[in-house]
C-alpha positions in Angstrom: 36.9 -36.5 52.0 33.6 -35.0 53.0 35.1 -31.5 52.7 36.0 -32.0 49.0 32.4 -33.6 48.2 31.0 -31.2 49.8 33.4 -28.6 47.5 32.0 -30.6 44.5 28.1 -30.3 45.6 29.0 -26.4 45.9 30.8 -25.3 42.3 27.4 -27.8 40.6 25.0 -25.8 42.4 27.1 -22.7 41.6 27.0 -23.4 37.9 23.7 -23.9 37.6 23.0 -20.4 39.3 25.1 -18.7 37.2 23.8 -20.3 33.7 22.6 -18.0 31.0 18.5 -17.7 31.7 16.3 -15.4 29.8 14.6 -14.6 32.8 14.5 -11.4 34.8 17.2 -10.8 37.1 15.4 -10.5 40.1 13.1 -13.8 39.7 14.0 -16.4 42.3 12.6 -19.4 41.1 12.5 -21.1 37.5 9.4 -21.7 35.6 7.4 -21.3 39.0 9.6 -23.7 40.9 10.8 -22.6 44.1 14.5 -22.0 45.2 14.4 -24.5 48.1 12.3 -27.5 47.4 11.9 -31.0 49.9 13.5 -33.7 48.2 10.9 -36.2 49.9 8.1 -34.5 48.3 9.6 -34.4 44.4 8.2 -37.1 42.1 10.0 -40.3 41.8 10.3 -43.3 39.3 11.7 -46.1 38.3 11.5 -46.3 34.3 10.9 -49.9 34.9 13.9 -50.8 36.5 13.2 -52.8 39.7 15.5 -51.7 42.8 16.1 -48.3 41.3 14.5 -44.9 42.7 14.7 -41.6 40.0 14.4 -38.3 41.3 15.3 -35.0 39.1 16.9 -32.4 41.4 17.3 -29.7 39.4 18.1 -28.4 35.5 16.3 -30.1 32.2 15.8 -26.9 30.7 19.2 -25.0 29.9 23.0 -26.6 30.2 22.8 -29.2 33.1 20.8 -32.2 34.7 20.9 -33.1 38.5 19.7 -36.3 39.5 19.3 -38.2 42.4 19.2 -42.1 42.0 19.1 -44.6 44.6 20.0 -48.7 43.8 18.8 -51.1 46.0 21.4 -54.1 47.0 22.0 -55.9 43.5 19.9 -53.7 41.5 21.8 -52.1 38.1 21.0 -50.2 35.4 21.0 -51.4 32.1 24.0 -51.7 29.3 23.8 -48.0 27.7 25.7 -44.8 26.5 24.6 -41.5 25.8 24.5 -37.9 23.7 26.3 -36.7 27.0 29.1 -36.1 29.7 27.7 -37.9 33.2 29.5 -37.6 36.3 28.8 -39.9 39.3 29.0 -38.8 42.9 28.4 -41.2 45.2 26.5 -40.4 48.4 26.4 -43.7 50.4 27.3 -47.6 50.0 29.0 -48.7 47.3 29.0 -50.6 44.0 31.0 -51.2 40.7 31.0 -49.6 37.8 31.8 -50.9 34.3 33.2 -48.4 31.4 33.6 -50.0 27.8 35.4 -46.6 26.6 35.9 -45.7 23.3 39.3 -44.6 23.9 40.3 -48.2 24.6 40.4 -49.3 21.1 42.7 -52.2 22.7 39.8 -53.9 23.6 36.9 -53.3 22.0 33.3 -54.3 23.8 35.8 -55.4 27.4 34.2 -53.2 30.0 37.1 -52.1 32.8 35.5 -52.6 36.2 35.8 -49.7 39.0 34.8 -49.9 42.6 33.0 -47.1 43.6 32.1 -46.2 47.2 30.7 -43.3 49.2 32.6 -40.4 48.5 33.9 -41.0 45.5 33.1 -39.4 41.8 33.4 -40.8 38.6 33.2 -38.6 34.7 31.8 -40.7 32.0 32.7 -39.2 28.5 30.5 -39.0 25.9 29.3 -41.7 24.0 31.0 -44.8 26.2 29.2 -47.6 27.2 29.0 -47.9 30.9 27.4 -49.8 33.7 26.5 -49.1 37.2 25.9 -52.1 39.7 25.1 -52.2 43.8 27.2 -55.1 44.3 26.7 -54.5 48.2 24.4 -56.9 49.1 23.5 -54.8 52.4 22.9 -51.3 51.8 21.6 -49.2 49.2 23.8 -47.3 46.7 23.0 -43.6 46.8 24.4 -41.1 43.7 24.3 -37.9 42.6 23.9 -37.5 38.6 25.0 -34.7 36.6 24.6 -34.8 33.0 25.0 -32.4 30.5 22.9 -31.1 27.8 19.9 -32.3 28.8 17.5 -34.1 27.5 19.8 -37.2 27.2 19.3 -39.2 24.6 20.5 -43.1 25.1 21.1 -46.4 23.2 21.0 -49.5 25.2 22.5 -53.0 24.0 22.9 -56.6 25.5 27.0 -56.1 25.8 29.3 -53.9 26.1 29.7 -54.2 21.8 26.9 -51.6 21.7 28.4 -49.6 18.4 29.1 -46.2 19.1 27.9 -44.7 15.9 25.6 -46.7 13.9 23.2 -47.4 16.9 20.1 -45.0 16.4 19.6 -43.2 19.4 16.5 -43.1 21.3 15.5 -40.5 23.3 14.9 -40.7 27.0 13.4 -38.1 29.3 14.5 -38.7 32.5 
C-alpha cells in the first residue's frame, strides 16, 4: 500500500513539473520559490475553522493545487462544493467522508458516508457536496489535497441540499 501512495505522490509531483510555464527552461524555481522548501517553515492557517491546520504545498498559479491539511480528533470541515475536481490522499489516522453526488439523483441532499484511513485516496467530482470528518477521537487526520484549476471557488450550505447551480459561488483563496 505504501508503494502505490508513494506511486501516487510521484506522477502529482510529476505533473506539476511538466505543466506548461512561460518561464525559461532553465529556471529552477517559480516566481522566486525554491525547488525544495521545509514544510515546517511554510505559512499555515486555519480559515477559522478550529482543529484544522492549512498549508499550500505547491501550484495556485497554472493547472493544479497541492495542499496539505491536518484535522484534529473531531474537527471537520464545513458542508461545501466546489468549481473543481479534489482528490484526497490520506497520510495518517482516519476519518469519514460524506459525498451528496450529483450523480445520485436517487437521493437528492442524502450524503453516502465513506471511511477513509491512512493510505487511502478519494476523487471528488466537480460540483458535489462533500464532507470530511476525523471521527478518530485519538489521532489526528493527515491529507494530502489536490485540486484542480485553482483558485477554487466554493459554496457552503447547512445540508447536504446545497443546490448545485443556483447557489452563487464565492470565491475562496486557499
Amino acid at each position: 500500500m505504501k508503494s502505490r501512495l508513494l506511486v501516487l505522490i510521484f506522477y502529482i509531483f510529476s505533473l506539476l513539473l511538466h505543466l506548461p510555464t512561460t518561464t525559461a527552461s532553465s529556471c529552477c524555481s517559480i516566481e522566486g520559490l525554491p525547488l525544495v522548501r521545509n514544510i515546517s517553515e511554510l505559512p499555515q492557517d486555519n480559515y477559522v475553522r478550529g482543529g484544522l491546520s492549512h498549508i499550500t504545498l505547491a501550484g495556485s498559479a497554472l493547472h493544479v493545487e497541492v495542499w496539505l491539511q491536518t484535522f484534529s480528533p473531531g474537527s471537520r470541515t464545513l458542508i461545501h462544493r466546489h468549481s473543481c475536481e479534489e482528490i484526497f490522499v490520506f497520510l495518517n489516522g482516519s476519518g469519514t467522508l460524506y459525498l451528496a453526488s450529483s450523480s445520485h439523483e436517487k437521493y437528492p441532499g442524502k450524503p453516502q458516508e465513506h471511511f477513509v484511513f491512512a493510505n487511502s485516496t478519494f476523487h471528488i467530482p466537480v460540483n458535489d457536496v462533500h464532507q470530511a470528518w476525523n471521527t478518530n477521537e485519538h489521532a489526528d487526520l493527515h491529507m494530502l489535497v489536490i485540486i484542480s484549476r485553482p483558485p477554487v471557488k466554493v459554496a457552503f450550505g447547512d445540508d447536504f441540499l446545497l443546490p448545485s447551480l443556483c447557489h452563487p459561488f464565492c470565491s475562496l483563496h486557499l
